[in-house]
N, C-alpha and C positions, 0 to 999 in steps of 0.2 A: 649612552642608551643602546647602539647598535653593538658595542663590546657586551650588554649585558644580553641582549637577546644572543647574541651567538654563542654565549658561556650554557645558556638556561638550554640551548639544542644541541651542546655538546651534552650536556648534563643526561638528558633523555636518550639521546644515543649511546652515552654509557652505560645506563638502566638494562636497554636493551641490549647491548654487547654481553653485560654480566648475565642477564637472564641466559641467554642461550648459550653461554659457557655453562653455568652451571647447569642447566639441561644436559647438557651436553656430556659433563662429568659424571652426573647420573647415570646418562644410558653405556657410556665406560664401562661404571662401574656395575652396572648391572650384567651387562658381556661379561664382566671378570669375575661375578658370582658363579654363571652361570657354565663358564669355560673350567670355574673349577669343579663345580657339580659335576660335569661331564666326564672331567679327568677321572674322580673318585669315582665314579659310578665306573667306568671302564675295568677301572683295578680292582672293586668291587665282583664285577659280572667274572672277571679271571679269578677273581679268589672262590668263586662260584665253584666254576667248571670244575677249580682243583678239588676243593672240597664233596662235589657229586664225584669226581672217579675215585675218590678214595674212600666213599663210602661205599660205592662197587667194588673194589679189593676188598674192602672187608667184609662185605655180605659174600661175596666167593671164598674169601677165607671161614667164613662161619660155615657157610655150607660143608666147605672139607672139612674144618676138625668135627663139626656136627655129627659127618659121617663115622671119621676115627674115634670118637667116644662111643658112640652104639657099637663098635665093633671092638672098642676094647671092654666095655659092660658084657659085651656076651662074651669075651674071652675069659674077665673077670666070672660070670655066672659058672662057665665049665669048670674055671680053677674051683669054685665053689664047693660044686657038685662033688667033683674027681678029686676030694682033698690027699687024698692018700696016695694017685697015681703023681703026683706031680712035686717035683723036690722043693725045698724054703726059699733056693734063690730065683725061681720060676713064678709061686707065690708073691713072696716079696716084689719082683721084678712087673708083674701084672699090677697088683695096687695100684705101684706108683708112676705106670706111664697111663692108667686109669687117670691117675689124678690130677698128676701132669695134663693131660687131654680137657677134662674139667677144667684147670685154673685157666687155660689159655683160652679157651670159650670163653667163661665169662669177662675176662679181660680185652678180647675181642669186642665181646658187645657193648661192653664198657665204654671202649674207645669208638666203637661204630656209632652209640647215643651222644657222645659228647659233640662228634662229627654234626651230627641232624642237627643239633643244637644251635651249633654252629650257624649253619646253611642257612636254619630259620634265621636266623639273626641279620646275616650276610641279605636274605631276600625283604627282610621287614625293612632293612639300609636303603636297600635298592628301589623297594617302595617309594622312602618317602624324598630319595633322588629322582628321583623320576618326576617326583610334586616340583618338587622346588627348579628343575629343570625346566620344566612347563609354566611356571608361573614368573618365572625370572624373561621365559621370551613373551609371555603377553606382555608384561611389564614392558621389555624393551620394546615392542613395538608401538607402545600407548605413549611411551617417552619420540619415538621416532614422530607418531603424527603430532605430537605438542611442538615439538623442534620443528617440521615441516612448517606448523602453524606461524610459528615466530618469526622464522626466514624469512615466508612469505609476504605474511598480512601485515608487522612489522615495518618493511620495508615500505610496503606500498601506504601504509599507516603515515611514515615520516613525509611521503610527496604529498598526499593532503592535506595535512593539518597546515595551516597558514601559519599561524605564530608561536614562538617559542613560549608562550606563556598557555595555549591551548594545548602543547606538546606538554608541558610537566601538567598537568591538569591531566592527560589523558596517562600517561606513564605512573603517577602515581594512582589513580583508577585500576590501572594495569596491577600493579603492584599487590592494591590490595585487595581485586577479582581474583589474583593466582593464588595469592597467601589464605583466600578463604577457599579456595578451591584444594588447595592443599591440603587444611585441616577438614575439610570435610571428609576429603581420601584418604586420609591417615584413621578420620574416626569409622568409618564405614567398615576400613580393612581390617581396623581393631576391635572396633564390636563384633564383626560378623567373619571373615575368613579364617583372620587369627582366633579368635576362642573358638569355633569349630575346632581347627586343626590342634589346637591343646588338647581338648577334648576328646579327639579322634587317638591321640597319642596316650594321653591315661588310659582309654579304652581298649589300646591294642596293650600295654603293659598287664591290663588286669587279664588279656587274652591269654597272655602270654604266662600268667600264675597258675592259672586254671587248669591250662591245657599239661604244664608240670606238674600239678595237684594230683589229675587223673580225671578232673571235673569238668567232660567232654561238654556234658549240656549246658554249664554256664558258659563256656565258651564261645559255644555257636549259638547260644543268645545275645552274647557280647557283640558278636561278628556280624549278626542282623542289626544292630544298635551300630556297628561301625558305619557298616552299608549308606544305613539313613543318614549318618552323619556326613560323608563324602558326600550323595550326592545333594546336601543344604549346599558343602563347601561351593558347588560345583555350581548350582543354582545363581550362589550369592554373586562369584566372581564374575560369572557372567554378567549377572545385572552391574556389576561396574564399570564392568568393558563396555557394554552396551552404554551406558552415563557416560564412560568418554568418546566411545565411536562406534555406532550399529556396524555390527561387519554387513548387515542387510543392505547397506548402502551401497557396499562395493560390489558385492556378489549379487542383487537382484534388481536395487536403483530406488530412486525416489520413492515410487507408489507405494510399493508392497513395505519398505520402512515407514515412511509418514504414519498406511495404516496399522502398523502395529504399534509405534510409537502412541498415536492415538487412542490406540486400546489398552495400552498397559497404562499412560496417562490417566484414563476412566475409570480401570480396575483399581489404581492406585488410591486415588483421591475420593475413589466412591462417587463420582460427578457424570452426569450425562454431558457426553460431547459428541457433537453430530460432526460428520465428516461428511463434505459434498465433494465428488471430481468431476472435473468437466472438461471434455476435450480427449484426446489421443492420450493412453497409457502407452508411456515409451520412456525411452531411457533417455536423458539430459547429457551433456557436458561434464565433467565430474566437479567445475569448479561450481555450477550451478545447481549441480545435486547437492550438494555439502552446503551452500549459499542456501538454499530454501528448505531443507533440512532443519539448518540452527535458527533459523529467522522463525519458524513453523514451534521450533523445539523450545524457545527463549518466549514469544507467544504466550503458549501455553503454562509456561511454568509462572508468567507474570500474573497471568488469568486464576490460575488455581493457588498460587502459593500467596502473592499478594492482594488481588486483588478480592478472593476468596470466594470465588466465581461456584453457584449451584449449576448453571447451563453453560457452555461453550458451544459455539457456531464455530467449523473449521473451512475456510472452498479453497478449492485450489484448482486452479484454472490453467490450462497449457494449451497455449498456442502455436500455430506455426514462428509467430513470431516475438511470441508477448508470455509470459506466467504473471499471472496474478495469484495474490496471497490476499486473503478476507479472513481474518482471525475476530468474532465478536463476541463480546461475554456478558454477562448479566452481574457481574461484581460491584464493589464499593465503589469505583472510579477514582479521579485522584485531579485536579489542576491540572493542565497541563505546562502553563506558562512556570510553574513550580519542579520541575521535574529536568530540567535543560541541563542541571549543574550538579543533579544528585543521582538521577538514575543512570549507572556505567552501564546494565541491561538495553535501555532503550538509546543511549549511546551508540551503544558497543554497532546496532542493529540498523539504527541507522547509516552509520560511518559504510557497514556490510554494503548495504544498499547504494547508498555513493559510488562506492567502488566498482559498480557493475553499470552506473548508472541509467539506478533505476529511480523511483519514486515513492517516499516514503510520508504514509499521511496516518496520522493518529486522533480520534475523537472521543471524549470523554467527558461525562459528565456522573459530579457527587451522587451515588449514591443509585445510578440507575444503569452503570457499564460501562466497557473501552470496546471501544472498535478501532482496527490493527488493520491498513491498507497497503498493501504492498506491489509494485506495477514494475515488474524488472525485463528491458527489451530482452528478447534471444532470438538470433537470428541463426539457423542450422547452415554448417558452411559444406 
């Protein structure tokens, strides 16, 4: 019996070791996407330069022979004129440095549009290096706070749990919280960033016909239709960075994210939700900002998503030496003696709460709402 439980918490710490290996080999390899965007864009922005000073050589080139044809057309106009002053090889000899002067003009400008053509291309490149550079480091950094996540909460995860049979119970949970959490990020990025950005790409192609056609106006109708398109892209990615970590949290602190979170939660769902504060607005500890953040955030999503909540009650309470969390809703309700072995949500949140040791109290009842108590000590050192 004591060889099986010690096999079943190696089992879970293997779970865990792979998890954050393969985290780990993602955020790699996202660096090595992104370290090659880099490279190519560099050789890129040099192939640039070359191509802008060579279309200055040839705009200075056009300018001289521009001038040398005007001046051989009027030379040619006197031969014109004075045909009788002037000998056959004198004649002859004006034509054809006339003409000569002509052919290398237009061949000049020949090669000077091909140049532009170029450049555009080179700059549309560099565009959408620039995308992909920028979205490869949000990326890596949403991979770094999920890594942080695992390290940490992981470990401190393995000193609580008592028994090896509570550990694969919670690791498979684990398992398959990430694995929907995955495809929901995979579906969100493919509904909404990626077809954008298709989109945005046939749209810069048809720019790019038009503006060759000579058909300026649909162009710059297309280019307003790009416009709008970027900033959905810009819109959308934001909202998924924000679904994995409000930068509000870092850069302003609890308050000001709760109440936005709160408001986009209400805008979203079309639910009124009342937000009460009570106490000192000030900035927490960051393990305790992040700790009543998700607890506030998990809350709420159980309140509107399952339990299908028309009103929400939010308090949140900050003490010298106490916060308190009041989450109540007007929803379906649920058992709660029924919920200990199925919900990884109200798991996950209490386990949270353990860890800070605080005080986790849940009441519900069919049919008439959940009220969510949350009493976590914090003492400012």
């Amino acid at each position: 019996m004591a060889s099986d439980k010690r096999a079943k918490e190696r089992t879970l710490d293997m779970i865990v070791e792979e998890m954050k290996s393969v985290v780990e080999k993602t955020k790699d390899d996202i660096f090595d996407i992104s370290e090659e965007a880099i490279s190519e864009l560099e050789a890129l922005e040099r192939k640039l330069a070359t191509i802008k000073k060579k279309i200055l050589d040839y705009i200075k080139a056009e300018n001289i022979l521009t001038r040398e044809v005007q001046a051989s057309r009027q030379k040619l106009l006197l031969v014109s004129r004075e045909f009788d002053t002037y000998s056959e090889d004198d004649i002859r000899e004006t034509y054809e440095h006339t003409h000569e002067m002509q052919s290398r003009l237009a061949i000049n400008h020949k090669e000077e549009k091909l140049l532009r053509q170029q450049r555009d291309e080179v700059e549309r490149r560099i565009i959408r290096l620039n995308k992909t550079i920028h979205q490869a480091n949000d990326l890596g950094r949403k991979v770094s706070v999920v890594l942080s996540y695992l390290h940490d909460d992981f470990n401190e995860l393995n000193e609580v749990l008592k028994t090896a049979k509570e550990k694969q119970q919670i690791g498979l949970k684990i398992i398959e919280a990430q694995e929907l959490e995955r495809k929901r990020l995979s579906r969100d990025i493919h509904d909404g960033p990626a077809q954008m950005l298709a989109n945005i790409l046939l749209r810069s192609e048809i720019i790019d016909l038009s503006v060759k056609g000579g058909n300026i106006t649909e162009a710059v109708s297309e280019l307003k239709n790009v416009r709008g398109n970027i900033r959905s892209v810009l819109r959308e990615v934001r909202r998924i960075i924000y679904d994995l970590r409000p930068m509000a949290l870092d850069d302003l602190g609890i308050i000001p994210t709760v109440k936005k979170h709160v408001s986009t939660m209400a805008e979203t769902y079309n639910t009124h939700i009342e937000l009460q504060l009570i106490g000192e607005e000030k900035r927490l500890e960051s393990n305790y900002e992040v700790a009543v953040f998700r607890l506030i955030q998990e809350s709420l999503q159980n309140a509107l998503k399952h339990a299908e909540a028309t009103s929400v009650y939010v308090t949140l309470q900050i003490e010298q030496d106490e916060i308190t969390i009041v989450v109540q809703d007007n929803g379906k309700g649920f058992r709660t003696d029924e919920t200990k072995n199925s919900s990884f949500g109200l798991m996950g949140m209490k386990e949270r709460v353990e860890m800070l040791n605080g005080h986790f109290q849940i009441n519900s009842i069919l049919g008439k709402g959940t009220t969510i108590k949350i009493i976590l000590p914090y003492i400012v050192e």
